[in-house]
C-alpha positions, 0 to 999 in steps of 0.5 A, a space after each residue: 499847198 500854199 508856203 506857210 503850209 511847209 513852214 515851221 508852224 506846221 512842223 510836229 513838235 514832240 517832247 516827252 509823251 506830248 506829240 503835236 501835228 504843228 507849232 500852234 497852241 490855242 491860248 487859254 482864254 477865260 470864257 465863264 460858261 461853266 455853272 456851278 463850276 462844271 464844265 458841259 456839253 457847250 464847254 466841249 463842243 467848244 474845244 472840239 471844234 478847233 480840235 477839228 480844225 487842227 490846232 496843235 495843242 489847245 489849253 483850256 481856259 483857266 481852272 481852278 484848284 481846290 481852295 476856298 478862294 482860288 476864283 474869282 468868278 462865279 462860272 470859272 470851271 473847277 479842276 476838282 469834285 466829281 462833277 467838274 472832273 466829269 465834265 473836263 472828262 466829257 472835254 478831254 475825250 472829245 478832244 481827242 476823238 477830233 484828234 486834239 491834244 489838249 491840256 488844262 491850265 490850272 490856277 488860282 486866282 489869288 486876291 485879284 478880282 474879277 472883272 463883274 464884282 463878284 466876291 467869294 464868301 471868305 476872304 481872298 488869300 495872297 502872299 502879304 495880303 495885297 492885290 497891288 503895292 500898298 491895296 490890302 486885300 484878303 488875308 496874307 496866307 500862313 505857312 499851312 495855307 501854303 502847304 495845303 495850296 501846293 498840295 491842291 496843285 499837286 492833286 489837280 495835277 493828278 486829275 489832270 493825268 488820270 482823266 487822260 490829258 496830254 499836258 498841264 500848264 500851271 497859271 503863274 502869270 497876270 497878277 494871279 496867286 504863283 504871280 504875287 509872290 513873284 512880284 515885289 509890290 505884292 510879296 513883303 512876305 519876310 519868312 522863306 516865302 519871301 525876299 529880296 529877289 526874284 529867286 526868293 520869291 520865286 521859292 512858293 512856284 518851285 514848291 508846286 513845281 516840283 510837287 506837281 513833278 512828283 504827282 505826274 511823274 517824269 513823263 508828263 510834260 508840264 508847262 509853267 505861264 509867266 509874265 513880266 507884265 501884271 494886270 495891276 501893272 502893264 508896265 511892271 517888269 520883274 526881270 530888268 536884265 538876262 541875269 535877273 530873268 536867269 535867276 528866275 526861270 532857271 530854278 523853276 525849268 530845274 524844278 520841272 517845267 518842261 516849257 515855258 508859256 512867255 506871255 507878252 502883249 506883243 509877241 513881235 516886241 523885244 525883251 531887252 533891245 538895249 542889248 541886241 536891238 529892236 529886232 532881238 529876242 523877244 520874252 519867250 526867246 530870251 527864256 528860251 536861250 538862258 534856260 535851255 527849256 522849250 517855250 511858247 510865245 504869244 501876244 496879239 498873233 494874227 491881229 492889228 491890236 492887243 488884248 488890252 484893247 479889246 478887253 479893256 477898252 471894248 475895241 475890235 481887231 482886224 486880221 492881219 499877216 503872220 509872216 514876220 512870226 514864221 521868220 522868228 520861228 525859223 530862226 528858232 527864237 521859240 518853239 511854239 505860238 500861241 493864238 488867243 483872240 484870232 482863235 475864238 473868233 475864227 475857229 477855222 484859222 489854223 486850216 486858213 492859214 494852212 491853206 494860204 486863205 489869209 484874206 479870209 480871216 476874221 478880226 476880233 469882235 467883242 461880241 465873241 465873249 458873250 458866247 461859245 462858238 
């Protein structure tokens, strides 16, 4: 048994009803193979497979709720109708016959377009009517908008527990819906919904939080995805400071997150070094020690370069060493890592990396998007 095998990463977590065999999340990744919105057979042999190859909790691509323009892609999956419900079932039981834990993450894809030109029938929906500060597009949302966008939230929540998962998490990062009203430059809004500061706008993701709570009861285990980064923006940063990033975070873990899913471009990167230096504390730890909640960290784990250059700029990475995250995690900065890129083109790396069979792992090469393996 090689060392990582003994290390923190492969230590079981446990929290409310969700039991995991180790540290390590499959990150939810966008994958489009999901006709007319149903997930099938292809979708759960997918999730099957690192299932079997042992990662500790997998969350699924992003799945979107019952509105009319919470996608913004014409193969994302529903979380709602009988025959989409029916292929998450399809998913979830396989999932769990591999012995997996899994989870859907649960989003709204707000007036942030997708990357082939599609466009929904109606108008897109958003806080102030923006995709970014000063670009109209869509429809500012009303008041009843609002409400029946909590509710949808809330009635997925419901699918998600009765089809047998094991958790939720609720997409409240990149630039999506529960992110533009988050961020200034994307939320004018001058009623409840809006303000000045970042607890003010925090107020629509505290509302599906706590509906959410109440449609799943105490037991369930919700986790919440944020990010100081936007798709518009990479250099946005909606929390300058620790007492910014409280204001926040604290109101939604008060609302019932039980985990907190930090995503940053790289995981290794500090989140305010001006105050404990280029090794400190990154996002997710930050989250962690001001909230007191659990979190995930993720950001490039296991490869030489970021998302950004993959999916943006068509450029592959190389596998590299994790040892400088099992030395964060052994300090106990966060809880749990989340792996993206290295996990869609090798759904073996878990046990790889178990086994000490680092030199075996694959890079990223982008020809993985175009199918499920």
């Amino acid at each position: 048994m090689s060392d990582i095998a003994n290390s923190v990463l492969f230590r079981p977590f446990q929290l409310k009803g969700l039991d995991l065999r180790n540290r390590i999340v499959m990150a939810p990744m966008t994958r489009m193979f999901a006709p007319d919105g149903v997930p099938g057979e292809a979708n759960a042999a997918y999730y099957r497979r690192r299932a079997a190859a042992e990662v500790g909790l997998i969350l699924s691509e992003g799945t979107v709720i019952d509105r009319p323009t919470a996608r913004n892609e014409a193969t994302i999956p529903f979380f709602h109708g009988e025959a989409a419900l029916a292929g998450w079932k399809q998913v979830i039981d396989s999932v769990h016959a591999a012995g997996g834990r899994m989870g859907p993450q649960i989003w709204h894809t707000g007036s942030l377009p997708g990357m082939t030109g599609w466009q929904p029938e109606t108008p897109v929906e958003s806080p102030s009517g923006l995709v970014a500060p000063g670009a109209p597009r869509g429809e500012a949302m009303s008041e009843e908008a609002i409400a029946d966008t909590v509710a949808a939230f809330a009635k997925a929540a419901v699918a998600a527990r009765a089809l047998g998962f094991d958790t939720l998490e609720l997409h409240g990062a990149h630039g999506y819906l529960i992110d533009q009203f988050f961020w200034s430059g994307t939320n004018g809004r001058t009623d409840r919904y809006g303000g000045a500061s970042i607890r003010e706008r925090a107020r629509f993701a505290g509302e599906v939080v706590a509906a959410v709570r109440r449609a799943v009861g105490d037991d369930f285990p919700i986790i919440l995805r944020v990010s100081q980064w936007k798709q518009q923006d990479f250099a946005v940063r909606l929390a300058e400071t620790p007492a910014l990033m409280e204001d926040w975070l604290v109101p939604l873990v008060e609302a019932g997150v039980d985990i907190l899913h930090c995503s940053q471009r790289r995981f290794w990167e500090p989140e305010f070094p001006e105050i404990d230096g280029e090794n400190g504390l990154n996002f997710a730890g930050w989250a962690k020690k001001l909230t007191g909640a659990a979190t995930i960290s993720v950001g490039s784990v296991g490869l030489s370069s970021d998302f950004v250059s993959a999916f943006q700029r068509g450029e592959g990475a190389e596998a590299t060493g994790i040892e400088p995250l099992i030395a964060r995690m052994e300090r106990g900065e966060f809880d749990l890592i989340a792996v993206g890129r290295a996990l869609l083109s090798d759904a073996d790396w878990v046990v790889k990396v178990k086994a000490g069979r680092q030199d075996t792992l694959k890079g990223f090469d982008r020809a993985a998007l175009a199918e499920l393996v």
